[in-house]
C-alpha positions, 0 to 999 in steps of 0.5 A, a space after each residue: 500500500 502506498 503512503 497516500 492510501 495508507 494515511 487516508 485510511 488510517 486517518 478516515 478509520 480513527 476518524 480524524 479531520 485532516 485538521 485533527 491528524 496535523 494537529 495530533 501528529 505536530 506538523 502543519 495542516 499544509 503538509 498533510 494535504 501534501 502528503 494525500 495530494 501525492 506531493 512528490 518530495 516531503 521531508 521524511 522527519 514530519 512523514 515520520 511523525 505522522 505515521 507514528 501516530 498509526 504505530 508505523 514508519 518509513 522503511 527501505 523498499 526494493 525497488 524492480 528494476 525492470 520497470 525504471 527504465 519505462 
C-alpha cells in the first residue's frame, strides 16, 4: 500500500479531520494535504511523525528494476 492510501485510511478509520491528524501528529495542516495530494518530495522527519501516530514508519523498499527504465 502506498503512503497516500495508507494515511487516508488510517486517518478516515480513527476518524480524524485532516485538521485533527496535523494537529495530533505536530506538523502543519499544509503538509498533510501534501502528503494525500501525492506531493512528490516531503521531508521524511514530519512523514515520520505522522505515521507514528498509526504505530508505523518509513522503511527501505526494493525497488524492480525492470520497470525504471519505462
Amino acid at each position: 500500500m502506498d503512503l497516500i492510501k495508507f494515511i487516508k485510511q488510517k486517518r478516515k478509520e480513527l476518524k480524524l479531520s485532516q485538521k485533527d491528524l496535523a494537529e495530533k501528529s505536530g506538523v502543519g495542516l499544509r503538509f498533510i494535504r501534501d502528503i494525500e495530494q501525492g506531493k512528490e518530495t516531503l521531508r521524511l522527519d514530519k512523514v515520520n511523525q505522522v505515521l507514528s501516530l498509526f504505530g508505523h514508519k518509513m522503511n527501505p523498499a526494493k525497488i524492480d528494476r525492470s520497470t525504471l527504465n519505462e
